[in-house]
TORKOL-4160 file (C-alpha; in steps of 0.2 Angstrom, whole numbers, padded with zeros to 4 digits, m for minus):
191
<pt num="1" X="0177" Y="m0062" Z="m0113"/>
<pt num="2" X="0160" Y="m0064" Z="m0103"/>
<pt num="3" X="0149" Y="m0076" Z="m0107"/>
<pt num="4" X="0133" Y="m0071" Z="m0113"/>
<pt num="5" X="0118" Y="m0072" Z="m0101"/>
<pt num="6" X="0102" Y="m0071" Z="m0108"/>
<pt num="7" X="0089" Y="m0068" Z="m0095"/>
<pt num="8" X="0070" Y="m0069" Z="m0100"/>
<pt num="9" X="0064" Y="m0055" Z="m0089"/>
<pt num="10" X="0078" Y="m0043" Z="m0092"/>
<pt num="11" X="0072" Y="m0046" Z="m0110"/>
<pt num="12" X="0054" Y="m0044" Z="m0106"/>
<pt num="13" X="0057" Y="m0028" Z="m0095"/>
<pt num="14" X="0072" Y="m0019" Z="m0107"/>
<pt num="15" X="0058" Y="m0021" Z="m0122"/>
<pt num="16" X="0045" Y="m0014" Z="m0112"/>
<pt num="17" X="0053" Y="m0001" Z="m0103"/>
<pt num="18" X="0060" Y="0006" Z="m0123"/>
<pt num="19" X="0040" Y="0003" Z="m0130"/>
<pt num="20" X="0035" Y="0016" Z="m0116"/>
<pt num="21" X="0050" Y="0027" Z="m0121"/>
<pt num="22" X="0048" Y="0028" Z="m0140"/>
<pt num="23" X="0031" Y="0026" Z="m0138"/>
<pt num="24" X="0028" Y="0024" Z="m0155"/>
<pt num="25" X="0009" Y="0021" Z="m0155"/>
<pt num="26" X="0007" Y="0036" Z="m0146"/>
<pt num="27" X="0018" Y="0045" Z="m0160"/>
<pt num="28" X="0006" Y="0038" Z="m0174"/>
<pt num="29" X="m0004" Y="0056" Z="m0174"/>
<pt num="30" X="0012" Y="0064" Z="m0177"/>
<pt num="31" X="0021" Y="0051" Z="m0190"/>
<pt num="32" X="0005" Y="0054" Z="m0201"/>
<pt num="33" X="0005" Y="0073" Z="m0199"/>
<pt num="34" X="0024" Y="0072" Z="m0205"/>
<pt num="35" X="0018" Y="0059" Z="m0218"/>
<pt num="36" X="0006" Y="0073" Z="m0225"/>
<pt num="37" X="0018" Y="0088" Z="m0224"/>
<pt num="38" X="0033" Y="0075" Z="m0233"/>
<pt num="39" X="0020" Y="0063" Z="m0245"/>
<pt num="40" X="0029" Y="0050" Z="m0242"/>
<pt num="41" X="0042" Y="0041" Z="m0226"/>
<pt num="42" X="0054" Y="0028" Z="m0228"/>
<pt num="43" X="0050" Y="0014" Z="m0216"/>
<pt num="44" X="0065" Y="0006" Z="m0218"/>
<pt num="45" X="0079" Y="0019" Z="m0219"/>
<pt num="46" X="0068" Y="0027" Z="m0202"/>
<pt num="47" X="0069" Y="0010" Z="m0193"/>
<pt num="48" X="0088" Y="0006" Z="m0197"/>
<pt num="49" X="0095" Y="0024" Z="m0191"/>
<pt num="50" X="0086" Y="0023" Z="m0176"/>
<pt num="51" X="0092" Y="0007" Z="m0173"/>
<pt num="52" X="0111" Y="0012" Z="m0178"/>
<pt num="53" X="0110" Y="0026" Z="m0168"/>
<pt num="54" X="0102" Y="0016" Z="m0154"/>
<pt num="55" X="0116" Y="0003" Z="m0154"/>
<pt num="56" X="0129" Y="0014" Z="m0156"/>
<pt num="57" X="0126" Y="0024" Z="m0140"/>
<pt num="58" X="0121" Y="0007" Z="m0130"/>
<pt num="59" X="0140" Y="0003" Z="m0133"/>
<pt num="60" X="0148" Y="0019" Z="m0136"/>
<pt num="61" X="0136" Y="0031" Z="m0123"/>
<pt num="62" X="0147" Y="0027" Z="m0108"/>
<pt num="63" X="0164" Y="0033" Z="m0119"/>
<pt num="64" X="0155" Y="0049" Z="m0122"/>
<pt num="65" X="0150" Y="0054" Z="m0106"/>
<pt num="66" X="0168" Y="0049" Z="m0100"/>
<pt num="67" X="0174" Y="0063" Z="m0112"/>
<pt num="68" X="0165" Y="0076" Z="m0104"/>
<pt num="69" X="0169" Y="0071" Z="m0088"/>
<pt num="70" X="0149" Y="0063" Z="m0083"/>
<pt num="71" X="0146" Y="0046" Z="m0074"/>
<pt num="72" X="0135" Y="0035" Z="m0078"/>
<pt num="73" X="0123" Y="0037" Z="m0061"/>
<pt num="74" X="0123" Y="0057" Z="m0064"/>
<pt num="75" X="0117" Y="0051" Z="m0081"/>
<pt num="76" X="0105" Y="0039" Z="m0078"/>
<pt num="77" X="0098" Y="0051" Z="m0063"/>
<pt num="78" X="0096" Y="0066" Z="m0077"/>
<pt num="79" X="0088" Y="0051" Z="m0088"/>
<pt num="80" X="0075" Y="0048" Z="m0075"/>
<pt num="81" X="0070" Y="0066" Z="m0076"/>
<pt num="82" X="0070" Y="0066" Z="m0095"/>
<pt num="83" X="0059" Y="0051" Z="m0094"/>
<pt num="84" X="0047" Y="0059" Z="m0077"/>
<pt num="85" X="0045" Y="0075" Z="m0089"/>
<pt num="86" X="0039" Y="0062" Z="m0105"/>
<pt num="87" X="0028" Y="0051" Z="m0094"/>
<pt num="88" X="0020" Y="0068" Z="m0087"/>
<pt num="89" X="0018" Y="0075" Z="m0108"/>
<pt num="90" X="0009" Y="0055" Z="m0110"/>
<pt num="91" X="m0003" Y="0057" Z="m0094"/>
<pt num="92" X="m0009" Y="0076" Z="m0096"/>
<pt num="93" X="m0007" Y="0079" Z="m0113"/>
<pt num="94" X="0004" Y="0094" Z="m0111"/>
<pt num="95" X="0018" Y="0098" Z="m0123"/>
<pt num="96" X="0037" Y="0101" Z="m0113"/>
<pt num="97" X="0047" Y="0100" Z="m0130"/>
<pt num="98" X="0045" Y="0106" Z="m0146"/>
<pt num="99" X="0044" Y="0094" Z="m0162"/>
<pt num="100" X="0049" Y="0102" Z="m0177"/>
<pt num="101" X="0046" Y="0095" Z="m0196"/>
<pt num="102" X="0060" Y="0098" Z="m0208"/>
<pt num="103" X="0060" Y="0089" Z="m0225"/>
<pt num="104" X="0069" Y="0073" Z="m0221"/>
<pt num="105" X="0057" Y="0066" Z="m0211"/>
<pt num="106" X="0062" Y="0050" Z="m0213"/>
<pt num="107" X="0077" Y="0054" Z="m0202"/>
<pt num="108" X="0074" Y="0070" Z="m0194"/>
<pt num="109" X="0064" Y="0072" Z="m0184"/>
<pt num="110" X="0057" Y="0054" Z="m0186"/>
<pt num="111" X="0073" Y="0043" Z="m0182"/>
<pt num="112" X="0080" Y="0056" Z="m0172"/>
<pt num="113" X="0074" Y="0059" Z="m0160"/>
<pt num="114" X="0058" Y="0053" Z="m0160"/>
<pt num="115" X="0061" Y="0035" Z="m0161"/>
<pt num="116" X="0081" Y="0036" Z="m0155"/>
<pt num="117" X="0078" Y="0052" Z="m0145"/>
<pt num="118" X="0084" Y="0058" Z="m0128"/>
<pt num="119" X="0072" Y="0049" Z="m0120"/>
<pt num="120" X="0077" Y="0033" Z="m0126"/>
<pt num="121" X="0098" Y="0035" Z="m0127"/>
<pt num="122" X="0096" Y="0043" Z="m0109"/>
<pt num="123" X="0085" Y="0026" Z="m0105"/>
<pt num="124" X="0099" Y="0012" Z="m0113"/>
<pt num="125" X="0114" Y="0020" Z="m0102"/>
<pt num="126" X="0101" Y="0021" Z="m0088"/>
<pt num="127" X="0097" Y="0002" Z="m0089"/>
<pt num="128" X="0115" Y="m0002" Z="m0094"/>
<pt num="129" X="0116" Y="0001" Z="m0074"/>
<pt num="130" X="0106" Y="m0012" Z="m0072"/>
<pt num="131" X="0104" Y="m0024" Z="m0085"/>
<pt num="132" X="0115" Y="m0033" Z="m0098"/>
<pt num="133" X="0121" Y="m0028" Z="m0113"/>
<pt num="134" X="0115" Y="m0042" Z="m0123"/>
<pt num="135" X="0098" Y="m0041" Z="m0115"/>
<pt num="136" X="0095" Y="m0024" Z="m0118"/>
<pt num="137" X="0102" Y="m0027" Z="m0138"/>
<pt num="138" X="0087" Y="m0041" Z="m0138"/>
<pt num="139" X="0077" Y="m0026" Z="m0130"/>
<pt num="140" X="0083" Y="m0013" Z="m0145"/>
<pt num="141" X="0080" Y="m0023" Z="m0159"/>
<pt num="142" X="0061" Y="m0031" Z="m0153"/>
<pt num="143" X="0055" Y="m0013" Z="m0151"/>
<pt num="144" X="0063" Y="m0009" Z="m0169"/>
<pt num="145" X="0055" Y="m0023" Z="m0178"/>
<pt num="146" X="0038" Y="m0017" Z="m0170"/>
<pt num="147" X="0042" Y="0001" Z="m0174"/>
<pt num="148" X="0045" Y="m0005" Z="m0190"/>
<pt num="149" X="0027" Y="m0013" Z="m0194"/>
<pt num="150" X="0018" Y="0002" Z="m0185"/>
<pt num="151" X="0026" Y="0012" Z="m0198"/>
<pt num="152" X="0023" Y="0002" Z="m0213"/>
<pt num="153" X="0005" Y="0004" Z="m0207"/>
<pt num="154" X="0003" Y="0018" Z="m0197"/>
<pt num="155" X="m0015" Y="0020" Z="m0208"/>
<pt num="156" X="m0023" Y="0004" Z="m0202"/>
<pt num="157" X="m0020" Y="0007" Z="m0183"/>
<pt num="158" X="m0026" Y="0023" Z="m0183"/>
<pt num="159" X="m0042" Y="0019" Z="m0191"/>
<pt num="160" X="m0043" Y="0001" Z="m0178"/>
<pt num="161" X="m0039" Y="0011" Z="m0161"/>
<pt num="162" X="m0046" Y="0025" Z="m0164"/>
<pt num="163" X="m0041" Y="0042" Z="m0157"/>
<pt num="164" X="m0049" Y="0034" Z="m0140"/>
<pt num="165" X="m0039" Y="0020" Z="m0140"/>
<pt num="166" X="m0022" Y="0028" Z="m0145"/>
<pt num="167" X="m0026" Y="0043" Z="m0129"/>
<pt num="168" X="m0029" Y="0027" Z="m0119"/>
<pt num="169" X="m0012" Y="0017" Z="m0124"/>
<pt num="170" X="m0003" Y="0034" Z="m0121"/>
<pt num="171" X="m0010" Y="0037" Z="m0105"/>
<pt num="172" X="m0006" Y="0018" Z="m0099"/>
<pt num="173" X="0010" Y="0019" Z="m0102"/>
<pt num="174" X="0012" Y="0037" Z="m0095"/>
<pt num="175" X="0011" Y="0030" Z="m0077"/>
<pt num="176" X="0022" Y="0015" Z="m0080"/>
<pt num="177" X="0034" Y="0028" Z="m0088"/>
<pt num="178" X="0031" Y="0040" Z="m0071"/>
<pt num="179" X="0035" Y="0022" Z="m0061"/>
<pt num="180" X="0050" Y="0018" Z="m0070"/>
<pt num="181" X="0058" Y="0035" Z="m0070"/>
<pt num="182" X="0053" Y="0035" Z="m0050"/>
<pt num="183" X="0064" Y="0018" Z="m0048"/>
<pt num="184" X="0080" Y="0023" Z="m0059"/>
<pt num="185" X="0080" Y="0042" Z="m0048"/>
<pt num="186" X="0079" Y="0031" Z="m0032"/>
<pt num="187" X="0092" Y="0016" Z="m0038"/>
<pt num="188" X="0106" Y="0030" Z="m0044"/>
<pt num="189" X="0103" Y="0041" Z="m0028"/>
<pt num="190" X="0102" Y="0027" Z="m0016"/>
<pt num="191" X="0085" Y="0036" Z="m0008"/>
């Protein structure tokens, strides 16, 4: 067995590269639109699917795509476009997918897949290339912790940003989404 290898700036990169994907404070307008249509949303049991379901394809993702005969590079190149077509909805403000609002909210659509969506699965296997496993886990659970508090008070910060403040966050980390997808398409091509 490997040992583990903890490494800083893997950290630092894996947690931020996730906290442009989820982009929960960017989500805040549409967790309190869901919050009004449901009454209520469960912090807690949201947080831990997402992460369950985040973990689970970290380790399991690369099984999967084995099944239905995908590598890992084809993946992380479609995940690159996944990610270009999320950074492009963050910096215009132009909807490409649809978000529906059944009445679980607190797992659908709000677990999956907003917070563990095909953004962010597509970006774990797509760092997995990169980075390692232990370092992205650190990554996975930081952004939960901090998805977990902005959904126990999803209120307060959007009354202390403002609607200015969460278009500007979203926009910001729009382009270093555009980079990051731009970097994974050139790694796993070799352009």
């Amino acid at each position: 067995m490997e040992p583990l290898l903890f490494d800083f700036n893997q950290i630092l990169s894996t947690t931020m590269i996730l906290f442009a994907i989820i982009d929960i404070l960017g989500s805040i307008p549409i967790i309190i639109s869901l919050r009004k249509k449901a009454g209520h949303i469960q912090s807690e049991k949201a947080t831990l699917v997402a992460t369950v379901i985040m973990i689970l394809f970290l380790f399991g993702g690369k099984g999967i795509l084995n099944i239905i005969g995908v590598d890992v590079q084809s993946f992380a190149i479609a995940g690159s476009l996944v990610i270009f077509f999320i950074a492009m909805e963050m910096v215009l403000g132009i909807n490409f997918f649809r978000e529906e609002a059944p009445e679980t909210v607190s797992i659908v659509p709000l677990a999956f897949p907003l917070i563990a969506g095909a953004g962010s699965l597509t970006t774990l296997l797509s760092l997995k290339t990169e980075y390692r496993t232990e370092n992205i886990l650190i990554g996975i659970i930081l952004n939960m912790v901090f998805v977990y508090f902005v959904l126990k008070n999803t209120s307060r910060l959007e009354k202390l940003l403002g609607k200015t403040g969460l278009n500007v966050l979203r926009k910001s980390f729009g382009v270093i989404l555009l980079a990051i997808a731009i970097k994974l398409f050139r790694t796993n091509t070799g352009l």
